[in-house]
C-alpha positions as CSV (number, residue, x, y, z in Angstrom):
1,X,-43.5,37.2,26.0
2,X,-41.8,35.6,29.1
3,X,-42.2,37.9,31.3
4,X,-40.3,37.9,35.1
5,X,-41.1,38.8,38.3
6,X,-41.7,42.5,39.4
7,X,-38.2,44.4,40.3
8,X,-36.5,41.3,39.0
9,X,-32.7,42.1,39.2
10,X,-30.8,41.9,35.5
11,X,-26.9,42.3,36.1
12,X,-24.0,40.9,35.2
13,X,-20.6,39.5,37.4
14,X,-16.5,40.1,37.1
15,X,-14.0,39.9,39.9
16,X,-11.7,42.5,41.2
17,X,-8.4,40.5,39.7
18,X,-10.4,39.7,36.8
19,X,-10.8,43.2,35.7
20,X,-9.0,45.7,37.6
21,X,-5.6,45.3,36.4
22,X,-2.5,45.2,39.0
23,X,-2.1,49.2,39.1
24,X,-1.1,50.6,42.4
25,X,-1.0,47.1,44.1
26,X,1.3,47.2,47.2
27,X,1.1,43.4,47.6
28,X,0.2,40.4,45.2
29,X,-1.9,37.9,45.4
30,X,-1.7,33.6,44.5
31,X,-2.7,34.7,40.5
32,X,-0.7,37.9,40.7
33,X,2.5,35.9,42.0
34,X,2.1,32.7,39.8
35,X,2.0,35.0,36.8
36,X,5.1,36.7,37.6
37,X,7.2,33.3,38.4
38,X,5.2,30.8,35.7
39,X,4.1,33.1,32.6
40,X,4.2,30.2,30.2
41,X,1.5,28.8,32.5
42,X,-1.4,31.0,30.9
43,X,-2.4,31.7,27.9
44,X,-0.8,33.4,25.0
45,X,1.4,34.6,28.4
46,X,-1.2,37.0,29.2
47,X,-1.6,38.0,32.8
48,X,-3.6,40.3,35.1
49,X,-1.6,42.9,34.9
50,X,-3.8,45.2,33.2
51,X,-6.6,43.0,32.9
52,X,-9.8,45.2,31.0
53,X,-8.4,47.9,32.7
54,X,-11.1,48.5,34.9
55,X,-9.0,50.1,37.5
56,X,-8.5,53.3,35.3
57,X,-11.2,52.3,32.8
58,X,-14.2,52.1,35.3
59,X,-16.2,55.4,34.6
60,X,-16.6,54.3,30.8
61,X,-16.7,50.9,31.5
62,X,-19.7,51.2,34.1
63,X,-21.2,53.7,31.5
64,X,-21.1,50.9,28.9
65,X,-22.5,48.0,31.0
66,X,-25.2,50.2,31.6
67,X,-25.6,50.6,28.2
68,X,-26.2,47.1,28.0
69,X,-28.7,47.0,30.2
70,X,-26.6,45.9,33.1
71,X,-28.5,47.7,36.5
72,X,-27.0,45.5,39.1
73,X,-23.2,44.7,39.0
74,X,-21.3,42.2,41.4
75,X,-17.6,42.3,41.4
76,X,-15.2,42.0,44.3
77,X,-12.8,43.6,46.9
78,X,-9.1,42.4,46.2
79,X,-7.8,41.2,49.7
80,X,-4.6,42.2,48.7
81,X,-5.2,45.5,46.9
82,X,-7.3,47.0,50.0
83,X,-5.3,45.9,53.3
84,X,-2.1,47.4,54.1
85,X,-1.1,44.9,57.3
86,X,-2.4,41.5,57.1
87,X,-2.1,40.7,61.0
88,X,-4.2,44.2,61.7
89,X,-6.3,44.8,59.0
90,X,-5.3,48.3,58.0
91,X,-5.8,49.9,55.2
92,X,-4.5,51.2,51.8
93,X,-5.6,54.7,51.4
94,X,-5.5,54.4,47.6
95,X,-7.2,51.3,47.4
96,X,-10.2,52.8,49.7
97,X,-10.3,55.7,47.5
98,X,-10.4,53.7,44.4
99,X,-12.9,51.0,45.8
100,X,-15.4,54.4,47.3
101,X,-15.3,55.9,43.9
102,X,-16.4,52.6,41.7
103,X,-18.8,52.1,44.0
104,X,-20.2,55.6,44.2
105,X,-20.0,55.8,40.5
106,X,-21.9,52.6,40.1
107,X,-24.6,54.2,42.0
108,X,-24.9,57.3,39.9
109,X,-24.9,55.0,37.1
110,X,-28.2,53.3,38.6
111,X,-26.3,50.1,38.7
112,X,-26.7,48.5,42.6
113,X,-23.5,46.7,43.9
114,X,-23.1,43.2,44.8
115,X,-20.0,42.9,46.4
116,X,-18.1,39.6,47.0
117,X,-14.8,39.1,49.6
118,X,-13.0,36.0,47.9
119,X,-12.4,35.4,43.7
120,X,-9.7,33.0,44.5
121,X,-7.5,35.8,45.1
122,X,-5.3,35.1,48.6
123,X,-2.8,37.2,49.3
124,X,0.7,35.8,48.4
125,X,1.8,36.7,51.6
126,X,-0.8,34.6,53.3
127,X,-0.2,31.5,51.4
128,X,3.8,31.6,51.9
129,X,3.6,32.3,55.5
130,X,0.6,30.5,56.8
131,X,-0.7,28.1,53.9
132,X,-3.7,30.5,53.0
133,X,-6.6,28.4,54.2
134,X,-4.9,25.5,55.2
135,X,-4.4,27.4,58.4
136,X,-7.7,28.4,61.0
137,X,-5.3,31.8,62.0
138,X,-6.1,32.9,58.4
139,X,-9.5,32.8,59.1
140,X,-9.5,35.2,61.3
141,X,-7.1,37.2,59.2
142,X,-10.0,36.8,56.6
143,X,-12.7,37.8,59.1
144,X,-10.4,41.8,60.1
145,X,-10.7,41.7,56.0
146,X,-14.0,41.2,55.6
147,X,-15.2,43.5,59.0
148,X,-13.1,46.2,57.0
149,X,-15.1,46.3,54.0
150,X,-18.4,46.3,56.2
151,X,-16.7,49.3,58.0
152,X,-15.8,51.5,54.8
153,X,-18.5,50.4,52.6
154,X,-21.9,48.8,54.2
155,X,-23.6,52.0,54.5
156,X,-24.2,51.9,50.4
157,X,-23.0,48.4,49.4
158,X,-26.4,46.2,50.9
159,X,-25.0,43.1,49.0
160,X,-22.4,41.3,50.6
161,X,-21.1,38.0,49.6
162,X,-18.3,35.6,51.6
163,X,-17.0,33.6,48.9
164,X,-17.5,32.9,45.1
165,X,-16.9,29.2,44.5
166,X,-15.0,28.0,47.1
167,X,-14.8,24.7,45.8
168,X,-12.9,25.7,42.6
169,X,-10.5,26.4,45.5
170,X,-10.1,23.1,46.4
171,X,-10.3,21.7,42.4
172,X,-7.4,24.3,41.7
173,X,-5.3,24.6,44.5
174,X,-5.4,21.0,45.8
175,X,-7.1,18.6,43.8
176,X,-5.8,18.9,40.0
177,X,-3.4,21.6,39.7
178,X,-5.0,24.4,37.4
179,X,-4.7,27.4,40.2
180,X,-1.9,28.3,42.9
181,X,-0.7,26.5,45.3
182,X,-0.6,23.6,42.7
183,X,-0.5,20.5,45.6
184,X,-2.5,17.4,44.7
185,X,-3.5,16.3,48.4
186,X,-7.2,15.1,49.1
187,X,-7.2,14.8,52.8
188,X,-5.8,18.5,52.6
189,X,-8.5,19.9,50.4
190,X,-10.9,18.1,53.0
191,X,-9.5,20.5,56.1
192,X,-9.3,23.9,53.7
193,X,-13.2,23.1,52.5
194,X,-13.6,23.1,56.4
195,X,-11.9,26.3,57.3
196,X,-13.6,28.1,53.9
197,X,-16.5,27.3,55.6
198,X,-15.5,27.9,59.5
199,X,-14.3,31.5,57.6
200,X,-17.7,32.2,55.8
201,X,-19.9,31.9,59.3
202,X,-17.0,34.4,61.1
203,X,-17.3,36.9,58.4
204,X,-21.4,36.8,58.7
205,X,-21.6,37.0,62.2
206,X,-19.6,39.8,62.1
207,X,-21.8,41.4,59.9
208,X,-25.1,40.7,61.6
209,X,-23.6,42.2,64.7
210,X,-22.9,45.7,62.5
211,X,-26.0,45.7,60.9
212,X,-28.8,44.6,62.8
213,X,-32.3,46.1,60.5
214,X,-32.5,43.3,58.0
215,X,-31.3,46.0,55.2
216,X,-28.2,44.1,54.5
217,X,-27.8,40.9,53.2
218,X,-25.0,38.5,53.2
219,X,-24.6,35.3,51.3
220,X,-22.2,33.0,49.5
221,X,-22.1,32.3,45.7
222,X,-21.9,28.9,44.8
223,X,-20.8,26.7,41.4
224,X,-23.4,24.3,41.7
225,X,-23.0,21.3,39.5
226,X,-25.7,18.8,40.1
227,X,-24.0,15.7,39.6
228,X,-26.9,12.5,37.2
229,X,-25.8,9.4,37.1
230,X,-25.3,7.5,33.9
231,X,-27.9,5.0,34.4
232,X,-30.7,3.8,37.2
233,X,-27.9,0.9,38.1
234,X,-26.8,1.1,42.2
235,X,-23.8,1.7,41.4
236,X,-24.5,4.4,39.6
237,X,-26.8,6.1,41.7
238,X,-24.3,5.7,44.6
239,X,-21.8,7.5,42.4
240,X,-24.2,10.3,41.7
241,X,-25.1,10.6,45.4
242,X,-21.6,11.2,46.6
243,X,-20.7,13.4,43.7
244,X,-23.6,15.2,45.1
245,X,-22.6,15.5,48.4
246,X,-18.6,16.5,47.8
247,X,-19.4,18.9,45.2
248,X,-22.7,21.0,45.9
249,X,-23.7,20.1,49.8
250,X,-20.2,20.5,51.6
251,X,-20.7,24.6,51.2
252,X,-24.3,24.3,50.4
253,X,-25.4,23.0,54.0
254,X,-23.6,24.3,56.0
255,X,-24.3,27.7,54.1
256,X,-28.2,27.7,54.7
257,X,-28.9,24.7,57.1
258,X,-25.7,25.6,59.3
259,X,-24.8,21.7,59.4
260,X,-22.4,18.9,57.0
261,X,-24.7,16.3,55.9
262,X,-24.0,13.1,57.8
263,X,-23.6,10.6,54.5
264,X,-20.4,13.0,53.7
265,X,-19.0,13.0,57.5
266,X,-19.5,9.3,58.2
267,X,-17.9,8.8,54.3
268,X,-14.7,11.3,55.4
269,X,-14.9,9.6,58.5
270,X,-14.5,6.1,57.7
271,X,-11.6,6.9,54.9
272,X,-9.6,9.2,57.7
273,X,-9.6,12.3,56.3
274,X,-12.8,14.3,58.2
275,X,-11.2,17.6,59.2
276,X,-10.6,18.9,62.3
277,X,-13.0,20.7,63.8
278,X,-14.0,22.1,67.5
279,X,-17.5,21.8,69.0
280,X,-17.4,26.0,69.4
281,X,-16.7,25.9,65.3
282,X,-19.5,24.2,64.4
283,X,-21.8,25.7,66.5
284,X,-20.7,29.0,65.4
285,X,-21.7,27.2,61.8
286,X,-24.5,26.3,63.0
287,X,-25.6,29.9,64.5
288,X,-24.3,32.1,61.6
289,X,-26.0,31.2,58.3
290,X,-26.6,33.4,54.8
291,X,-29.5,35.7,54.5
292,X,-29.0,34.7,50.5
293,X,-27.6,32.6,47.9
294,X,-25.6,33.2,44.5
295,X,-25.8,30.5,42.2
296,X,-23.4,29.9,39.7
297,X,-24.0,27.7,36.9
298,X,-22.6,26.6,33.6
299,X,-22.7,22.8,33.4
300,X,-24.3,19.8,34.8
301,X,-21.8,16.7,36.6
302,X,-22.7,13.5,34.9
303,X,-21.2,10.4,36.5
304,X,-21.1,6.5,36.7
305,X,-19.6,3.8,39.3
306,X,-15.9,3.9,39.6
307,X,-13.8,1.2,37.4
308,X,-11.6,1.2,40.5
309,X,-13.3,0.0,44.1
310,X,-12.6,3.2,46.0
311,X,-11.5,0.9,49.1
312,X,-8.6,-0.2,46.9
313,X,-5.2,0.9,48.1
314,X,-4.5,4.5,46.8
315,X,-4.2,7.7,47.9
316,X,-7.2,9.4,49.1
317,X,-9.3,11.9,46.5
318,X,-13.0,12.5,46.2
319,X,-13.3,11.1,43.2
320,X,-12.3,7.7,44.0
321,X,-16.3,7.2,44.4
322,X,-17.3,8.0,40.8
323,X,-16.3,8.0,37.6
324,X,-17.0,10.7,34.8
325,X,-19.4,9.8,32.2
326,X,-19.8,11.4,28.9
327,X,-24.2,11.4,27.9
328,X,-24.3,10.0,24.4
329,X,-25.7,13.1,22.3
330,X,-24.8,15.6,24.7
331,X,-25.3,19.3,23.2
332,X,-21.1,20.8,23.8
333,X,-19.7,24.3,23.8
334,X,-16.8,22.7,22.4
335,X,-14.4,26.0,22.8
336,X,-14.9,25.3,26.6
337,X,-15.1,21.7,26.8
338,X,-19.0,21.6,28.8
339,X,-22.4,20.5,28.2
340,X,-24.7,22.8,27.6
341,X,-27.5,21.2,29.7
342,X,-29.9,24.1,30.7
343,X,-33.0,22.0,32.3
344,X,-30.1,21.6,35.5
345,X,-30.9,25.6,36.3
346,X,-34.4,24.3,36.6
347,X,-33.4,21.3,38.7
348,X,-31.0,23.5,40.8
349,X,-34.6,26.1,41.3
350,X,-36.2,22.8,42.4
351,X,-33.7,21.7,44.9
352,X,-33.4,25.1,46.8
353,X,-37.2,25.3,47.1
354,X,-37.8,21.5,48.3
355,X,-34.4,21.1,50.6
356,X,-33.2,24.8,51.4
357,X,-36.3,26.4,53.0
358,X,-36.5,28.6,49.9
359,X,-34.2,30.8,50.3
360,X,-34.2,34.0,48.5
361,X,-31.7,33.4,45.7
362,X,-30.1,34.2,42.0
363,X,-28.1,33.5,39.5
364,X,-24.8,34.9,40.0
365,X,-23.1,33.7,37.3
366,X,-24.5,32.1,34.0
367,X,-22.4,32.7,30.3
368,X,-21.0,30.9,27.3
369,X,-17.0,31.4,26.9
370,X,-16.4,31.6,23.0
371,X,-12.6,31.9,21.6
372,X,-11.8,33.7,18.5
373,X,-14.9,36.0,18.3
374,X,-13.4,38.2,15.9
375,X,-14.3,35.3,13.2
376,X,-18.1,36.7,13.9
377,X,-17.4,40.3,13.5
378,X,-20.0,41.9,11.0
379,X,-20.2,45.9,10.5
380,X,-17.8,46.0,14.0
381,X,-20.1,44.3,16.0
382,X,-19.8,40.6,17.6
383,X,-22.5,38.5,15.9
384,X,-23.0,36.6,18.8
385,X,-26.6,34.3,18.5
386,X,-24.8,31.5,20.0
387,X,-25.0,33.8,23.2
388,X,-28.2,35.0,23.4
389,X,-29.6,31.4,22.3
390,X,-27.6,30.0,25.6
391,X,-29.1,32.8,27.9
392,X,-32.5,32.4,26.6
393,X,-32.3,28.7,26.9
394,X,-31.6,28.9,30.4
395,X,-33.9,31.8,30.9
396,X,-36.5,29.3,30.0
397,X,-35.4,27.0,32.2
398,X,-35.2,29.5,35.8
399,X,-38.6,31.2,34.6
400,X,-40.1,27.2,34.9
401,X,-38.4,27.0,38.4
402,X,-40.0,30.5,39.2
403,X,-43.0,29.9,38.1
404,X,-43.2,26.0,40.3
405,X,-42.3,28.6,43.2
406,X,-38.8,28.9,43.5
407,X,-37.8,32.1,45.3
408,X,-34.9,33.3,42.7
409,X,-34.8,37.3,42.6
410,X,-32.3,37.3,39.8
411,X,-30.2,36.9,36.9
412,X,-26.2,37.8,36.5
413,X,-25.1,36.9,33.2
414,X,-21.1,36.3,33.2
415,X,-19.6,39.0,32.1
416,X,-20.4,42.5,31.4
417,X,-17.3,43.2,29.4
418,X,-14.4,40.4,28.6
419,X,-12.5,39.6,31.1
420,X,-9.1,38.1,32.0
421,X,-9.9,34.4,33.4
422,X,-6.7,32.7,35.5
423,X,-4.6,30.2,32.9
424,X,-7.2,30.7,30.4
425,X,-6.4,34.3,30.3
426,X,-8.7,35.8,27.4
427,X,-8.5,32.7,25.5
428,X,-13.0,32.4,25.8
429,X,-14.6,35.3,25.7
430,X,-17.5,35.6,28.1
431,X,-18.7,39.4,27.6
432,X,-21.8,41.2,26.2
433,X,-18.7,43.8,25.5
434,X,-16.2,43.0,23.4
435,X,-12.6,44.0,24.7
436,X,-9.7,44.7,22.5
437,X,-7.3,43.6,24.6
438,X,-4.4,45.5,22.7
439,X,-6.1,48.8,22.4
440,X,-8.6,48.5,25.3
441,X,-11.2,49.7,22.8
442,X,-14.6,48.2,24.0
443,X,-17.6,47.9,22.1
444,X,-21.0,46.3,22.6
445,X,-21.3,43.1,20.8
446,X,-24.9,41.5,19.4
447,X,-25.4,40.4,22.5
448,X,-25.2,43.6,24.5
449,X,-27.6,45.2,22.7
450,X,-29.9,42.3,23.4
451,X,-29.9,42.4,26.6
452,X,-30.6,45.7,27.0
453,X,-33.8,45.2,25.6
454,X,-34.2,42.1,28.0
455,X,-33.9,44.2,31.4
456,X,-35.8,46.9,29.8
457,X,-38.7,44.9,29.0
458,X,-38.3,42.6,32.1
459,X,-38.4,39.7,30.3
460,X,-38.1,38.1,26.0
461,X,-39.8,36.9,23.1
462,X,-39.9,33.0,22.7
């Protein structure tokens, strides 16, 4: 048996606009708003409206992940569902009500919160009036949010997380037009990666000035794609190594080492696009790093020398540098479009032992998305091997890392029950519950019952 380490932590990860539902929602936020203007945007037309209907749902629903074997549970805080004024941070009574009950609920369950501040979910508000991110007041709008949640909930929630994939972010809302506020402008995505991360260190010194006994942690969940190049050739190495920088090290270091890597700020620096920043930001950058990592991972980034010379005349993007390339023989989830690469999550382990100080980690996010599961149905169950095959392979791969000494404390599979996923609505279904969408009828699929039996035993059969 593979067996893992001693009070490793077997959970699972959703969002608060993933799941919840829009029920008593004073204010919307980018996803909420987009939906309502653009339905034909998502699919089928489905939108978060009710979601898996966790917001009325959540005593059964916690009941049932539990069922699966789900002990710790990371979801998130709407921004917009929990503050009442934007400029002062007050509060929603209902909302703090409804967010003291899951999470008191969740502990009588025996399921420990993780709790995140950001699932791509700004306020509307915020992004009409000030740009969202694109603006440093918003920061500090951010930071009253944040100091909030500390305030109402730190004294059972000890699992606090900034951000989940900011750099999705910067892909949807201002790279290639797949989330809200649908602009295409590189040298703007630069400046919002900035402030994301100028927001991240307010929010955690905040934090460390409330809670000073090491009891609470605070950290940032990260989509880290590890970028290989195509071949051993310069060119594509040089690809690779910027890939690398843009898309895992811009939140990665300043995250944990409290500093950009120079490569990427003499590269933004010699195109004209380095963001603006203040010797007092980066310092307070500097000072105010995480106390832990989430690591999200589906996919490795494989890439090859640009066709193009990036110091052609064009407008500025980051991936004027490299090229995509597609590995000969690759193993696909075709459903989703991504290679299924596991050895990465090893890699990943690796990397955050050799170049991070070691930093107490864990997966945060890890799943197959699978349309049309009702094709695998068998006795009212969802026969669902391909799943369990795709967590164990990857299992495999973080129990190597562990073993070499990587310092990962943990394993989140996405998603406890099916969940509603931005345009993709609940077109792949990531859950170890199956969700009937139309009756809200859930049920444990193949899968659930597996890993049940995974947590229990703390580890699997080869």
């Amino acid at each position: 048996m593979i067996k893992f380490p001693k009070n490793f932590a077997w959970g699972a990860a959703t969002s608060g606009p993933q799941s919840e539902g829009c029920f008593k929602k004073k204010y919307q936020n980018v996803f909420d708003y987009w939906y309502s203007i653009d339905p034909k945007a998502f699919y089928d037309g489905v939108g978060p409206d009710t979601a898996s209907n966790f917001y009325n749902d959540y005593k059964s629903d916690l009941k049932l992940m539990r069922e699966a074997g789900i002990k710790n549970l990371r979801t998130s805080i709407q921004w917009s569902r929990l503050i009442d004024d934007f400029e002062e941070a007050t509060v929603n009574q209902d909302a703090v009500d409804f967010y003291n009950n899951v999470i008191d609920e969740m502990i009588k369950d025996g399921i420990t919160p993780y709790i995140n501040l950001c699932h791509f979910d700004m306020p509307i508000e915020l992004q009409k009036k000030y740009g969202g991110f694109e603006s440093k007041h918003v920061t500090d709008l951010y930071t009253k949010f944040a100091d909030k949640c500390f305030e109402l909930f730190g004294d059972r929630v000890h699992h606090w997380f900034t951000f989940n994939e900011p750099k999705v972010i910067l892909d949807g809302g201002y790279l290639y037009k797949f989330h809200y506020p649908l602009k295409v402008d590189g040298p703007l995505a630069v400046q919002v990666a900035y402030n994301i991360n100028l927001a991240s260190a307010k929010a955690i010194k905040k934090f460390h000035e409330r809670f000073t006994d090491g009891k609470n942690k605070i950290g940032i969940i990260l989509n880290l794609t590890p970028a290989y190049p195509a071949s051993d050739k310069e060119g594509d190495l040089a690809a690779a190594h910027f890939a690398n920088l843009w898309d895992n090290n811009m939140f990665l270091d300043p995250a944990i080492l409290g500093h950009y890597p120079k490569e990427l700020v003499d590269v933004l620096t010699d195109a004209g696009v380095l963001w603006d920043a203040t010797d007092d930001e980066l310092s307070l950058i500097k000072q105010n790093t995480i106390d832990e990592l989430g690591v999200n991972f589906y996919h490795p980034e494989r890439v090859q020398a640009p066709q193009v010379s990036p110091k052609s005349l064009q407008d500025w993007m980051p991936d004027i540098y490299f090229d995509n390339y597609e590995m000969p023989g690759r193993v696909m989830n075709v459903d989703k479009g991504w290679e299924i690469y596991p050895k990465t999550l090893y890699d990943i382990a690796i990397n955050i032992r050799d170049n991070y100080g070691n930093i107490d980690w864990f997966v945060s996010e890890n799943g197959m998305g699978v349309s049309r599961e009702e094709r695998f149905i068998k006795n009212g169950v969802v026969q669902d091997d391909y799943r369990i095959k795709f967590i164990k392979d990857h299992l495999l791969e973080l129990h190597k890392g562990i073993e070499a000494g990587s310092n990962c404390h943990g394993y989140f599979v996405w998603t406890g029950i099916d969940c509603w996923s931005w345009m993709n609505a609940y077109r792949n279904r990531y859950g170890l519950i199956r969700d009937d969408i139309h009756t809200q009828i859930k049920t444990l699929k193949k899968s659930g019952h597996w890993y049940r039996q995974l947590s229990d035993n703390n580890g699997f059969d080869e």
